[in-house]
N, C-alpha and C positions, 0 to 999 in steps of 0.2 A: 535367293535372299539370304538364307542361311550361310552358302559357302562364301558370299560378299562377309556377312559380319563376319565370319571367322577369320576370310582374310587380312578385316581390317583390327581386328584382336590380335592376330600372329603380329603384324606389322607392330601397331601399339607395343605389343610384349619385344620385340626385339627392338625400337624405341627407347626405351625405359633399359633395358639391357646396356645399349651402346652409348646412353649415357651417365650408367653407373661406371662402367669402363673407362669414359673420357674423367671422371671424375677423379677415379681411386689415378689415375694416372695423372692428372694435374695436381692433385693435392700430395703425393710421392713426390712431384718435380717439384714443389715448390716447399715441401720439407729437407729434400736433399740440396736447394741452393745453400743451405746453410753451412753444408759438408761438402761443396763443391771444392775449394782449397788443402781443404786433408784430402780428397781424394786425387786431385793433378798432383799435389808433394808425393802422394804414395806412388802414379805413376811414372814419377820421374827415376824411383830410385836405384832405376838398371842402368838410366841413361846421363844422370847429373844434372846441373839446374839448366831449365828449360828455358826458352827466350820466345819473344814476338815481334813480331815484327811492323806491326799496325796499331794504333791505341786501342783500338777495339776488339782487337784478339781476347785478350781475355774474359772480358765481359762474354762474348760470340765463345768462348769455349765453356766457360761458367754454366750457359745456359744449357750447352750441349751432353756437359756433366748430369745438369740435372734433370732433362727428359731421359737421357739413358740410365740412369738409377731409379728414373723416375716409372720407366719401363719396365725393368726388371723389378724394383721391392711391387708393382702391382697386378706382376704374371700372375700369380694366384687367383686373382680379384678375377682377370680377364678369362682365363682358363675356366674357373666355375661357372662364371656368367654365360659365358661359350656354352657349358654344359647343361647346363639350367634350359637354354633356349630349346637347344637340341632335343631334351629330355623328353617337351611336352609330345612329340609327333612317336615317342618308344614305348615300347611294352614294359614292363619290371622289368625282366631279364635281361633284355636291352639296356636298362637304364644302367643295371649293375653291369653290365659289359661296357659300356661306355663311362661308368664311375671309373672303372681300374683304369682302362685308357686315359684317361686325365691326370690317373693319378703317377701312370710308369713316365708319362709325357710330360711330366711338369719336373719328374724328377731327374727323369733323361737331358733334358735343355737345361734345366740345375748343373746336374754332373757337367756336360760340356762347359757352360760357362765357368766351373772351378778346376776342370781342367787347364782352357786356354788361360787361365787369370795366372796360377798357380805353375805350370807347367810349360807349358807351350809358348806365352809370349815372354817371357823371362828368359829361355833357351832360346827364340831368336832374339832379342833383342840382346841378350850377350853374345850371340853371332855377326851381330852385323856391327857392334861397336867394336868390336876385335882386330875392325880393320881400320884403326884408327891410327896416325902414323906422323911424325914431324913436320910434314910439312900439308897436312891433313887433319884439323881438328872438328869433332861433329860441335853444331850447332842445332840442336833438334828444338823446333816450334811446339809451342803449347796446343795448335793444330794440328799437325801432324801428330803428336804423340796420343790425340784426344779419337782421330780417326782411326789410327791404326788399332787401338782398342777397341774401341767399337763395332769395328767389323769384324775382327778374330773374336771376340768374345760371343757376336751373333751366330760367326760361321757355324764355330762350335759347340754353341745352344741349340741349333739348328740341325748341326751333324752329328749329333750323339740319337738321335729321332728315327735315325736308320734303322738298328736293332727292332724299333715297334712299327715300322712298316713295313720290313719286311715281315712280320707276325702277321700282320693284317692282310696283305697281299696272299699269304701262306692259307690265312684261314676261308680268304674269300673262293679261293681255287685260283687264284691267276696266278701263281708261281709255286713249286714247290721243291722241297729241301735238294732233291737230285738235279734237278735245272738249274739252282744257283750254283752248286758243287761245279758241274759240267759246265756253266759259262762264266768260271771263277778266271780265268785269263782274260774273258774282255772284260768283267767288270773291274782288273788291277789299271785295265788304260782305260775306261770310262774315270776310276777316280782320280786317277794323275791328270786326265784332261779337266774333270772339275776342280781338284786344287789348283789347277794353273790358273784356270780362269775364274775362279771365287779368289785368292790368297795375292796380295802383293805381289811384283815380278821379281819373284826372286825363290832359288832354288829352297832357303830352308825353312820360309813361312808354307812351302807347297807342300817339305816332307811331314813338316808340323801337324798338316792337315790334314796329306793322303794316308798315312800310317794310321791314325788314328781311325778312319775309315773303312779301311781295310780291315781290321780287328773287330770293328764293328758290326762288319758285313761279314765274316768267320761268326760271329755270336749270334747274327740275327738268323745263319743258316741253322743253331743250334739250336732256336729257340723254336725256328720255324717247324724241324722235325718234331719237337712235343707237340704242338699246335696242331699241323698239317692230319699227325696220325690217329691224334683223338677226334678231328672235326671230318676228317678227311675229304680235305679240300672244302669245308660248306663253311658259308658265311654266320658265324653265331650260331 
């Protein structure tokens, strides 16, 4: 009887959880429709004025503006909540080992997304207009230019998380610093096979990707010899 109420407490609590999360994120989408226009002018301005090509494109991109800002200004919100839940089944020391984890993780998916915003999609998208030519002019959709943000900016929210999983793999004992070193050639063609197939087909949304991954995976090796030699190999 006991471990029934608890389980319907756990359930209740992540409940309540998953609809503070749906919340901070629709109340973020529906402050960011207001900024949805400054932000397609801002991402137009590697590629010049954008066009549509259906009456309902913009509306269909407007919205799409504002759940993805509306995502991001509410990762904080989700991330705690996340941590909040997880928290109740940990010890203290746990809890503050899973505190910093939230907090290198929030700021890792930060960094990537001001990376690809700032760096990465600005250098290809001055790569691929470059090849623009007399008898070839681009005409780029308020869709496409809406998508291709959206995924390079998730990629690399997403791929900046390496550096703290390899820490964790490190601490747990399933990998450690001499086994990354030593199977450093397959992971340079594990990552050029996942930028090919995460990134656009095309050669320099993949380097965009895999460089940055590979530096990542050089840092998480570094990170993991602190880790690995003080835990040595044990989980927390």
């Amino acid at each position: 009887m006991d471990e029934r109420a608890g389980l319907i407490s756990h359930l209740e609590e992540m409940r309540k959880r998953i609809i503070v999360c749906l919340a901070a994120v629709v109340l973020a989408s529906v402050v960011s429709y207001s900024f949805a226009g400054s932000v397609l002018q801002l991402l137009s301005a590697h590629t010049g004025r954008l066009v549509f090509t259906a009456p309902y494109d913009m509306f269909t991109v407007y919205i799409k503006i504002s759940l993805l800002m509306g995502a991001l200004l509410s990762s904080p919100v989700i991330f705690y909540n996340l941590w909040k839940f997880i928290s109740l089944a940990l010890t203290e020391r746990e809890k503050k080992y899973l505190f910093l984890f939230w907090i290198f993780s929030l700021a890792s998916f930060i960094a990537g997304v001001c990376f690809a915003f700032f760096i990465a999609i600005p250098s290809a998208l001055k790569f691929f207009m470059s090849f623009e030519a007399d008898y070839a002019a681009p005409m780029i959709t308020v869709n496409s230019i809406t998508s291709f943000y959206a995924v390079m900016l998730l990629l690399f929210g997403f791929a900046f998380e390496l550096p703290l999983a390899i820490v964790i793999l490190a601490k747990m004992g399933i990998v450690s610093p001499s086994m990354l070193s030593a199977k450093r050639k397959y992971a340079i063609v594990g990552i050029a096979i996942i930028a090919a197939i995460l990134t656009p087909p095309d050669i320099a949304s993949q380097i965009m990707l895999g460089v940055p991954l590979f530096v990542l995976y050089e840092i998480g090796i570094l990170a993991a010899r602190l880790f690995y030699k003080r835990g040595r190999g044990n989980y927390l």
